[in-house]
N, C-alpha and C positions, 0 to 999 in steps of 0.2 A: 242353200244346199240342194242340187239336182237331185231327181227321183230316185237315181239309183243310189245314191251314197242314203238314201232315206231308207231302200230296201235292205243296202247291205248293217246298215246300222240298226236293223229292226232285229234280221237274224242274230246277232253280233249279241243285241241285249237276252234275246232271248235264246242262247246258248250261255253267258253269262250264266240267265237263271238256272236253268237245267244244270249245268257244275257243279252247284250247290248242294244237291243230293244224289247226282248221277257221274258214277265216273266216264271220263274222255274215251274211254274204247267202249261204253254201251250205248252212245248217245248217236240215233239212228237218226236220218236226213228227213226220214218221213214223221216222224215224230214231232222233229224241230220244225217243218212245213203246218203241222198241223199247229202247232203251237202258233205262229206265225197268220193263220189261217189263210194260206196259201198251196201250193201244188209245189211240187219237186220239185217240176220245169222251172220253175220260177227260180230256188235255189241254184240249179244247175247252169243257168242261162249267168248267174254274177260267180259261182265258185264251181271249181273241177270237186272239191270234197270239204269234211268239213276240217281236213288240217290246213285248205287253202282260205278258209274263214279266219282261222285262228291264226293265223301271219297275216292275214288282213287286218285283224282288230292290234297284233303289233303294231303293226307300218301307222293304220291310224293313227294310235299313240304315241307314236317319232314325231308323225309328220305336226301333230299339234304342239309340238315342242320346235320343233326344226325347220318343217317344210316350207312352211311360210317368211321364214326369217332371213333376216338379215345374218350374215356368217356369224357363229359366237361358237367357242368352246371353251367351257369354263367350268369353275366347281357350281356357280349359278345353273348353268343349263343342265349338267348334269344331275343335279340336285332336282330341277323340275323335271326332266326326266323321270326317275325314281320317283317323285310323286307320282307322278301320274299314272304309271304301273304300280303304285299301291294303292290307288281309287280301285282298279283290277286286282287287291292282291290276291284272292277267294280262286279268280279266273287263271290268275297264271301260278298260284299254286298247282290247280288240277291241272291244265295243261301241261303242268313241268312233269306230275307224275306219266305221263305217256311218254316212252321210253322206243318208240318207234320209228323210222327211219325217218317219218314225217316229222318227227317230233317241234313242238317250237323251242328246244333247247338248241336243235339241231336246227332251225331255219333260222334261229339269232345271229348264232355263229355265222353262218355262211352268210347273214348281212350285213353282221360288225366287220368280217373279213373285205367282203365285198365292198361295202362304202367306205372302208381305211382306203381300200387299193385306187378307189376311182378318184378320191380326194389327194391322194396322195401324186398320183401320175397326172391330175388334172393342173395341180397347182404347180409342178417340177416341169410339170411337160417333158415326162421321162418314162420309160418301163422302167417297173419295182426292181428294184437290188434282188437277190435273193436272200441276201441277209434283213433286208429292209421288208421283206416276206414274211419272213421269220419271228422279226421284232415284232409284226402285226399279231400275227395268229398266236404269238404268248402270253401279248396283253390281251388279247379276247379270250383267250382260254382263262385266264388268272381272274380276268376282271368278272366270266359268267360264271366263275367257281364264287368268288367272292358274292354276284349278285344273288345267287341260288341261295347259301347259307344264309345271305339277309332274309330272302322272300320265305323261308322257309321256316324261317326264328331257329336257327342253327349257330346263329350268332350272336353276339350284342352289341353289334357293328348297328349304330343308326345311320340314316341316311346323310344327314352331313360327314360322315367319317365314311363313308362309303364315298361317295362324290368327290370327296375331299384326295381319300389316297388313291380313286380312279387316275385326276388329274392328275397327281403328282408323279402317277408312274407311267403314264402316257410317251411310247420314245416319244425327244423332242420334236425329228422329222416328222410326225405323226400330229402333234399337238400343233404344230407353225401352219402344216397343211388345212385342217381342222381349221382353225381362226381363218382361215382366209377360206373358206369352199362353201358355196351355197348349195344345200340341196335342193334350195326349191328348185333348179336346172339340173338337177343330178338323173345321170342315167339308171339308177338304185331303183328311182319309182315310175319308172319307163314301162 
């Protein structure tokens, strides 16, 4: 692991801990530097702020599921998905509760959106339909409604039933592209 993924994973843990008793809008850069014991520069020099940390600690979490991998989409991968953001669940509850433009409710979406669109046009070798648009952005809306109520014990949906009715309602064009798209080459973590 290069220096920098050591520094961004040092911040990452200890923003983690700070969530625990501090909520996502009082938790200041110079604080977590200190905690870090480190200087701002230093945070500013790997993150624009700290909602660019907190989709960093996402995409980490994808990428140890995904990035490295060989194409797979399935109730298996989406299942370790979901673990692995329940190792984080403490971190992405509090994140969920910030409700701001930044939010990571809001930068999921625009990823799930995102990586359906690039996986899809990558593996068709085609511009999106605009119905095939649509199909996207209702299973990402349905599916982070459904993840929220899980992460939040809003449900008694477990993670196999969660994973389970993701896959199933994945449009099919969506699912065929999926099984065949690597994102280790994926323009998503560009």
């Amino acid at each position: 692991m290069t220096l920098k993924n050591q520094t961004k994973l040092l911040f990452a843990k200890e923003l983690e801990e700070m969530l625990k008793n501090i909520p996502m809008d009082k938790i200041r850069i110079v604080d977590l530097c200190k905690r870090c014991d480190t200087i701002p520069q230093t945070f500013y020099y790997h993150f624009h702020d700290k909602y660019e940390l907190v989709a960093w600690i996402f995409l980490y979490d994808f990428s140890l599921i995904y990035g490295d991998k060989e194409p797979e989409y399935s109730i298996a991968s989406i299942k370790r998905s979901l673990i692995q953001m329940e190792k984080r669940k403490t971190f992405y509850q509090q994140t969920y509760t910030d409700h701001s433009q930044n939010s990571i409710n809001q930068y999921i979406q625009r990823f799930n959106i995102a990586s359906a669109k690039a996986a899809v046009e990558d593996f068709y070798q085609t511009k999106l339909t605009s119905e095939q648009e649509y199909a996207i952005k209702y299973h990402s809306y349905g599916s982070m409604g459904l993840f929220n109520e899980w992460l939040n014990n809003l449900s008694s949906i477990t993670i196999e039933e969660l994973a389970t009715f993701q896959y199933q309602h994945t449009p099919e064009f969506l699912k065929v592209a999926y099984q065949n798209y690597s994102f280790r080459n994926s323009r998503i973590f560009k």
